[in-house]
N, C-alpha and C positions, 0 to 999 in steps of 0.2 A: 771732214774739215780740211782745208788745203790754208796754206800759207797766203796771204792776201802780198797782192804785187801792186804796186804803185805805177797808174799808166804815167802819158804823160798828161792826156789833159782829164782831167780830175770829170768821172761821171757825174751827175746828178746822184746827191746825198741818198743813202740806203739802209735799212737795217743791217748790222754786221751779221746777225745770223736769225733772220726770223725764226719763229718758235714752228715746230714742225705741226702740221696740221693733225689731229685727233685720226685723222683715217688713214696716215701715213703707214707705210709698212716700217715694223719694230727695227730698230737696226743688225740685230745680231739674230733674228729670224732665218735668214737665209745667207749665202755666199760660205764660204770655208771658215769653219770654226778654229780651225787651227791658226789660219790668216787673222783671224780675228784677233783671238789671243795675245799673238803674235805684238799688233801694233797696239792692244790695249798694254799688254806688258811694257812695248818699249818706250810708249810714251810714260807709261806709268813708272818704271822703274827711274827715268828721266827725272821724275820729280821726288820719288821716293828717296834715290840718291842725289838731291838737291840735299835734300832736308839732312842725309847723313854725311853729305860733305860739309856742311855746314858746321854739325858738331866736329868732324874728320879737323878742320882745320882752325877749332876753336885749341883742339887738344893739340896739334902741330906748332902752334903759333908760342903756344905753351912752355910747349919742349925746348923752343928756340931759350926760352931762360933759363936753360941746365937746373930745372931747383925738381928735385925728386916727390917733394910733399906735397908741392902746387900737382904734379901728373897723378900721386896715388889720391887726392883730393878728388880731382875730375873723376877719378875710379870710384871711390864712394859713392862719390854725387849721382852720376851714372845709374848705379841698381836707383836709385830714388825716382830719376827722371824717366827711367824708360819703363818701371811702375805707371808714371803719372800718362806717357805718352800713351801706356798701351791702354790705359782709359779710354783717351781719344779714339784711338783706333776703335775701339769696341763700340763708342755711341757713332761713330760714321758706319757701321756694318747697319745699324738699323736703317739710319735712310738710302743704303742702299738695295739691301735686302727688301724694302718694302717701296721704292718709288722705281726700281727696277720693272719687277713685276706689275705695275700701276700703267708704266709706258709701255708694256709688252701687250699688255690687254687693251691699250687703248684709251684707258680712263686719267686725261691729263688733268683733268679736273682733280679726282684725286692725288695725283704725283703733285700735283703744286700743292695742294694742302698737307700732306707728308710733309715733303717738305719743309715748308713752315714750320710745321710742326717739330720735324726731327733737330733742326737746329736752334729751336729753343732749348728741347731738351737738350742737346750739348752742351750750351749754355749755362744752364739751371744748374746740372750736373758736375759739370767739372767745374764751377766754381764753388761750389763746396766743398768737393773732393778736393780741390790745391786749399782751399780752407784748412781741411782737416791735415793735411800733406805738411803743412807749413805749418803749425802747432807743433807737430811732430817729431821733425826734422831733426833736430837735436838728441831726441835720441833713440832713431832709427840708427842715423850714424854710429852712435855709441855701439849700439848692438852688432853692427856689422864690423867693429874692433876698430874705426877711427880713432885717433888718440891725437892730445896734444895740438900743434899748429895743424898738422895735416887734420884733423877735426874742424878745426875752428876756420880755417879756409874752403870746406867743403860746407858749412853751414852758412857761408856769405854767397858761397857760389848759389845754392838753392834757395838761400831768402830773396836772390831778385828771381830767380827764375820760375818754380814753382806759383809764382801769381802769376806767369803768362799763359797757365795751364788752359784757360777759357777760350783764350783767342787765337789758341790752338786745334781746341776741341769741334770750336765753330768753322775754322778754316776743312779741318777734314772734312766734316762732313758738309764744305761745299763739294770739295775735291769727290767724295763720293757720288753728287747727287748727279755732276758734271760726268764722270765718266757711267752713271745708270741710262743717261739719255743722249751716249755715247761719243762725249767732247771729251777723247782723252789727251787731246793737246793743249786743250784750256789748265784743266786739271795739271798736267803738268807745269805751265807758267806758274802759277799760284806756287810751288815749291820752290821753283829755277831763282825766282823772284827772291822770294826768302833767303836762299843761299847765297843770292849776288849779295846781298845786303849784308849777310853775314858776315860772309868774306871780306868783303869791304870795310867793313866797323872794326873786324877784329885786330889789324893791325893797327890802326888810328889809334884804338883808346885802351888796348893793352899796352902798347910799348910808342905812341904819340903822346898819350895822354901820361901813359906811365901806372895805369890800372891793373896791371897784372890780371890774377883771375877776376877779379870783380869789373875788367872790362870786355871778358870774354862771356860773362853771362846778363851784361848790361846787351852789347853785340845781338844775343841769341834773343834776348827779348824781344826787340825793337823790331827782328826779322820776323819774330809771329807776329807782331801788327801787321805788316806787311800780307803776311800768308792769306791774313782774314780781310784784310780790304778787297783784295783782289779776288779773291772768292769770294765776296757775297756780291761783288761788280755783276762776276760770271754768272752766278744765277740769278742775280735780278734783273739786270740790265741789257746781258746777250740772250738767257732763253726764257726768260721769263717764266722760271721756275720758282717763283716765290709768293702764295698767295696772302689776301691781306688774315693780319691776326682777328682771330678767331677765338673767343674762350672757349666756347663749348664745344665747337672740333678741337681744341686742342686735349680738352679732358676726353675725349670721344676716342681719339687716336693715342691719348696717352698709355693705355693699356697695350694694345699693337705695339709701339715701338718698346715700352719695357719689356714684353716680350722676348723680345728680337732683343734690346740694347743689354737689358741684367744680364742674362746668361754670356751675350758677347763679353761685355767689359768684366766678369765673373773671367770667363775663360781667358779672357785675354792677360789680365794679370796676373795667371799660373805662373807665364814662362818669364818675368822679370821678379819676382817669388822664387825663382829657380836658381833667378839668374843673381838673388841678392846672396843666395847659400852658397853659392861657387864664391861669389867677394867674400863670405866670412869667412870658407872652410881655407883661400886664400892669403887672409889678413896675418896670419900667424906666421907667413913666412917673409916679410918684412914689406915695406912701400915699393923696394923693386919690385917682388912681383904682382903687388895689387897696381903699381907705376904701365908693370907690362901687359899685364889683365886691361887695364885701360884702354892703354891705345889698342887692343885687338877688340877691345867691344865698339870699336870708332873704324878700325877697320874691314870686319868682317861684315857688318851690315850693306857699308859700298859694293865690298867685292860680291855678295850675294845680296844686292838690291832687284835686281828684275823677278827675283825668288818673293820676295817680299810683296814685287809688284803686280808679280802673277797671281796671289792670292788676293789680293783687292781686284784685280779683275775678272776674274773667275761670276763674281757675283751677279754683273749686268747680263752677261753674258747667258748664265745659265736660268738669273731672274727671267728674262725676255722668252728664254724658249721656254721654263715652265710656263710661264703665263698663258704662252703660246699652247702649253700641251704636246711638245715635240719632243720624247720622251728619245727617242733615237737622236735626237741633238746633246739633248741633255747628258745620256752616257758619252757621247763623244766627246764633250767640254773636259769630264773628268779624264777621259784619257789622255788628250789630246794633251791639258795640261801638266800631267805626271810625265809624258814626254819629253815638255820643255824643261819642266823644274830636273830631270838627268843631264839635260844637255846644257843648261845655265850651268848647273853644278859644277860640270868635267872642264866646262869652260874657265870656268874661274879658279879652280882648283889647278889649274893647266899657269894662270897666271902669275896666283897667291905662290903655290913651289917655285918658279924661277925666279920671283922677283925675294924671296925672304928675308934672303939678308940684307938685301936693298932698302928694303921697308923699314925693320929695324935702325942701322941707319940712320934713315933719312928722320926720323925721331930721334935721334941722341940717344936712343938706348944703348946701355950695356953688360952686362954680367947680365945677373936672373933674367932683367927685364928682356935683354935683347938673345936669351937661351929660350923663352916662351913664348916671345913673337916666332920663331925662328919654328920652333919648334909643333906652334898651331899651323902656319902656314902650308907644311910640309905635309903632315899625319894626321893631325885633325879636322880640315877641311874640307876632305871627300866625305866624311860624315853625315854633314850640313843635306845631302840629299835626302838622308828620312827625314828631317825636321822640316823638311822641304814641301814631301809628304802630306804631314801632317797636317801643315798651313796648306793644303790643296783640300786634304779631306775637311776640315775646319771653318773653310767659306764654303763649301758643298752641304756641309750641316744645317748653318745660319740660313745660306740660301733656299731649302730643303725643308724649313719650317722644323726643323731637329737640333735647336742651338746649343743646347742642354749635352747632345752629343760631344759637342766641341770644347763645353766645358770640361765634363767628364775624363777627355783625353788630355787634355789640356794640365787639368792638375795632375790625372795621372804621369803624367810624364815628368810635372818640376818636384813628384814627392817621391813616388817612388820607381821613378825612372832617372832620378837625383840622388838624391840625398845618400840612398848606400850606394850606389856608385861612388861619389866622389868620395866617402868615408874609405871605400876600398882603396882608388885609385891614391888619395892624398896617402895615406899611411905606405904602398907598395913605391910607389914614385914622385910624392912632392908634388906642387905648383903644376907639371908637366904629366903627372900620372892622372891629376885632378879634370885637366883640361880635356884628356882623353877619355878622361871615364865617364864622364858628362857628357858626353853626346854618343855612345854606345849605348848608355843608356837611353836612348830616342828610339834604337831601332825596331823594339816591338811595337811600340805606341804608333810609330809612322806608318808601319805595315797591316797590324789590324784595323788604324781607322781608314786606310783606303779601301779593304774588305769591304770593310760596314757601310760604306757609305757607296757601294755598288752596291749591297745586297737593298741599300733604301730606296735609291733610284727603282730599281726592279719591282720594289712593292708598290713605289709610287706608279709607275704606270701601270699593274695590275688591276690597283683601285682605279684609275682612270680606265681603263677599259671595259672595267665594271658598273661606271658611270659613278660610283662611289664616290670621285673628284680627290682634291689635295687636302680640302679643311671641312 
């Protein structure tokens, strides 16, 4: 897809991107996989880091009010939301996991009916889950040691937001279905989109309006309506990837995507599980450093967004050559990408150390808070490369018809690649022993599911060359 240019005298009216023809060659079939990756990642990371600049500058905007309880509030709030996100993220793995391989074989027929289908289920899905999310809230909080106003302003922030859970859920997995039939700069706007809006809202009705938190997650709302307009535009109206509903395909395929989605959304919410045990083993050392735990959970996910983006596009990519049968492509995506996820890493790691103190800073941090930012920046952020890993071997599982794998790693890694770590780390070093112990703790888990998920590849084309097949 290229950038559309405005002549001067306007053609004769066209589709902006007709639907590619059924006999079309797959797109990630042939030409350089590493190329690929490449521009699946940077588009992708484009809008993956929309979406965390958005919260990046919900919690900035924040800080501009010097008030400590409003920042450790967003810290709460945080383990809650990025629970509810990595839902979404996990029912978007099924329609890509499954409309990937659909266009790689050829059958658009069925990739539009997926489709459909997979973003009902989103739907269906995550509004029960923000359902049950939102009942709850109050004392999830509790447990993770909120107390007091910082309690009672983290439980306003998630009662607007937690209902936007849906229109989140349906937005990824346009963004999925768009980069499996390989528009990753559509996929991208749909997030850019979001973040502009966010941006924009937050200063109006936090400090226009005079809303404090409860205008920063009013803000965050409004830009997931946005996220889902604009993706469901994309696949209904540019590739006409949406076919009509269906009940009895939709019960037909609803087996297939639970499949694919349980075990995703299953795994997916290990590592904010993980992530809510680092906020309590946290909570006891006061609002500064769950204040500072904040803004690093707002800013590490930026700094290593193309990480994040590289595992969402791993999927199409390797969807298209399984379908294909191209088992020597297939190992090469896995390589290729554990390549980039080293060199993202040393990149951002190269920017997060010079800039540290800047960062801190540029938040109004000080004392604990601005000793933990300072302090992740520096020595815990080369880390992030097995987690890195992990999210590589982890869409190679889903996509691999092995989702269960993903799970498996996946909690292995928030309980007991967690939990005594950071009991270790919190009792030798405080706040800063916690932070580093917690992601050492990653590094077996990172290194044996890349093992495994070569040694799967390898079986997988055994059976295929024993005519065996995938399923």
């Amino acid at each position: 897809m290229h950038d559309d240019v405005t002549p001067l005298v306007p053609p004769p009216a066209t589709p902006a991107a007709p639907p590619r023809p059924a006999d079309a060659a797959p797109r990630f079939v042939t030409g350089s996989i590493f190329r690929h990756l490449l521009v699946m990642t940077g588009t992708g990371a484009f809008g993956l880091m929309a979406i965390f600049i958005g919260d990046l500058a919900n919690i900035y905007f924040l800080s501009l009010l010097k008030d400590v309880e409003t920042l450790a509030a967003v810290g709460y709030a945080s383990s809650v939301l990025f629970f509810a996100t990595s839902i979404g993220i996990g029912l978007s793995v099924a329609a890509a996991a499954l409309v990937a391989p659909a266009l790689g074989a050829r059958d658009r027929v069925r990739a539009r009916r997926l489709s459909t289908n997979a973003h009902i289920a989103a739907a269906v899905v995550s509004a029960i889950l923000a359902l049950v999310l939102w009942l709850l809230v109050p004392s999830i909080l509790t447990w993770l040691g909120a107390r007091g106003r910082t309690h009672a302003l983290a439980v306003d922030y998630l009662s607007i937001l937690v209902p936007a859970l849906p229109p989140l859920a349906v937005g990824m997995a346009s963004g999925a279905v768009l980069r499996s039939v390989g528009d990753a700069p559509r996929a991208m706007y749909i997030t850019l989109a979001g973040a502009a809006a966010n941006i924009i809202l937050d200063p109006i009705l936090i400090f226009g309006l005079g809303l404090g938190i409860h205008g920063a997650a009013i803000a965050s709302a409004i830009a997931r309506l946005v996220i889902v307009g604009i993706g469901l535009n994309s696949v209904i109206r540019i590739h006409d990837l949406m076919a009509p509903f269906d009940r009895l395909a939709l019960v037909e395929d609803a087996r297939a995507i639970a499949a694919i989605a349980v075990p995703a959304v299953v795994a997916n919410v290990a590592t904010p599980v993980g992530s809510a045990y680092v906020t309590y083993a946290i909570a006891p050392h006061g609002d500064d450093a769950v204040a500072g735990w904040a803004i690093i959970g707002r800013i590490m996910p930026v700094a290593f967004g193309a990480i994040y983006a590289l595992s969402g596009s791993i999927a199409p990519v390797l969807g298209q050559n399984l379908g294909a049968r191209d088992f020597v492509r297939v190992r090469r995506t896995l390589t290729d990408a554990l390549q980039i996820t080293v060199g993202f890493t040393a990149l951002a790691w190269l920017v997060l150390a010079l800039f540290a103190r800047s960062l801190a800073d540029a938040f109004h941090a000080s004392g604990a808070a601005a000793d933990l930012i300072v302090f992740n920046c520096r020595w815990v952020a080369p880390l992030f490369v097995f987690l890195g890993a992990l999210f590589v071997a982890n869409a190679c599982f889903n996509t691999l018809g092995k989702p269960h794998y993903s799970t498996l790693f996946n909690w292995g890694r928030a309980t007991v690649g967690t939990v005594p770590f950071v009991l270790i780390g919190g009792s030798l070093g405080g706040p800063q022993g916690i932070l580093l112990a917690n992601m050492l703790g990653g590094i077996v888990f990172g290194v044996t599911a890349v093992l495994l998920c070569r040694r799967l590849i390898d079986s997988l084309a055994t059976q295929s060359l024993d005519g065996s097949g995938l399923r």
